[in-house]
N, C-alpha and C positions, 0 to 999 in steps of 0.2 A: 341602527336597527339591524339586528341579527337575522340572516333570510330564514326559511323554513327549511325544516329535513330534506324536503325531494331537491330543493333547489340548491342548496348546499352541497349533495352528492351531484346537483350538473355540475357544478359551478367547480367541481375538484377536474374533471375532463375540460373544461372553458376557460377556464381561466387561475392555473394551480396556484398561485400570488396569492390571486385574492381569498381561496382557498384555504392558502395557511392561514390570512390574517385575520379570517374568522374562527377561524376553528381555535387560534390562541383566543381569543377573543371569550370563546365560548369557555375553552377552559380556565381562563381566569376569574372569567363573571359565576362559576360555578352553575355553568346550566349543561349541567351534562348530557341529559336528553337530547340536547340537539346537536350532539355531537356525532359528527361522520365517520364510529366508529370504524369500520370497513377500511375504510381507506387509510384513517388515521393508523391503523397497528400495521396494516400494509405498508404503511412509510416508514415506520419505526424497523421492521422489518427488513427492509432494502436499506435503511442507513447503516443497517450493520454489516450488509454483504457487501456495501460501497468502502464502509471500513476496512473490512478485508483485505477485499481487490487491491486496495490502493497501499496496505499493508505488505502482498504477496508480491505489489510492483514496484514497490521501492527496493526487498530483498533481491530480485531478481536484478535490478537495476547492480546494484552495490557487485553481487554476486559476478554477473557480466564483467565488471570495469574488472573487477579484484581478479577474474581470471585471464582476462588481457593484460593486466597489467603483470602477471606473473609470467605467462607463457610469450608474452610478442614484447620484450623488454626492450625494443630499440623503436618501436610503435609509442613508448609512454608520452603523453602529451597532459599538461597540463589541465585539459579538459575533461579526461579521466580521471585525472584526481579529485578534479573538483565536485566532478558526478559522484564520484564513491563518498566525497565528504557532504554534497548537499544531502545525498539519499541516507545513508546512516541517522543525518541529522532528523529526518523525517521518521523513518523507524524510531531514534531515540523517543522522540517528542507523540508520539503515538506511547509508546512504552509509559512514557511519564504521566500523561493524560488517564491511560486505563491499564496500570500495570497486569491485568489479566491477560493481555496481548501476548505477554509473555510465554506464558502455554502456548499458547494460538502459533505464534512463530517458530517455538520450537517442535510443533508438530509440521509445518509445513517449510520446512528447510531443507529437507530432499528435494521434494517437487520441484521447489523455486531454482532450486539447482540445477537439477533435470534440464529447465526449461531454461537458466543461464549459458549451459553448457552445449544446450543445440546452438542459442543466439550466437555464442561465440564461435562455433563452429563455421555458421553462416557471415559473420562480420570478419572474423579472419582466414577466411578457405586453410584453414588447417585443421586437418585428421581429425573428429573427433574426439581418439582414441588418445589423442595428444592429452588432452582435460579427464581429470580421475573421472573417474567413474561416481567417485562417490566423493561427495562434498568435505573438501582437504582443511575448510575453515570451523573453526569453533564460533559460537555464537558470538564469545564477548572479542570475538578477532575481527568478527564482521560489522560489529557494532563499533571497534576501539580507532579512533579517527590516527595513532599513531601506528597503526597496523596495515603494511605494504606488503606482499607477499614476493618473497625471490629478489627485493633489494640488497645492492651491493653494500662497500660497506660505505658508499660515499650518498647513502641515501637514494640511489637510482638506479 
């Protein structure tokens, strides 16, 4: 039994579960009237800022290790690399899933650099002025899992 309109928008604040599983419910049985629209486009709406977020923090993630791992070269640890290679993978698989992302990230690759560039600042107490000012990687550099910045020639 499908609840009624009023009880439907309680039921998205009490209980958000059962929430979705009516409301799929509704739109598959095709009774759209009793669909909680309000809430339901406010969700579609935050899934895409969650996409985002989680898009801006994977870059920033990747961005970070790649600039530790260029400027603190006796610091490099396996753990870093493996961050730069989980994170990319996540960017990639975003990229794959909604290749429009693509704009998306290339619009916000300063920013996320910006905010790389303080974290490393703060995680290695070095200068800065030490880190460009302005983002030294290319897209398909930060995305290319055989791409190390400032490796010698023995790979390290």
């Amino acid at each position: 039994m499908i609840p009624s309109p009023s009880h439907i928008k309680q039921l998205y604040d009490r209980d958000y579960l059962q929430w979705l599983e009516v409301t799929i419910a509704q739109l598959r049985s095709r009774h759209y009237n009793d669909v909680d629209w309000d809430n339901l486009i406010e969700e579609i709406e935050d899934m895409g800022r969650r996409e985002r977020h989680s898009l801006e923090n994977n870059l920033v993630v990747v961005l970070l290790h790649l600039l530790k791992w260029e400027f603190q070269p006796k610091w490099r640890t396996g753990s870093w690399e493996g961050s730069i290679i989980e994170h990319r993978r996540r960017i990639r698989r975003a990229l794959k899933s909604s290749p429009s992302w693509q704009n998306y990230l290339a619009s916000v690759v300063d920013e996320c650099y910006a905010s790389a560039r303080k974290q490393a600042r703060a995680e290695t107490q070095l200068p800065l002025e030490v880190f460009p000012a302005v983002c030294p990687y290319a897209i398909a550099d930060i995305l290319n899992d055989d791409f190390l910045p400032g490796e010698d020639e023995n790979g390290r």
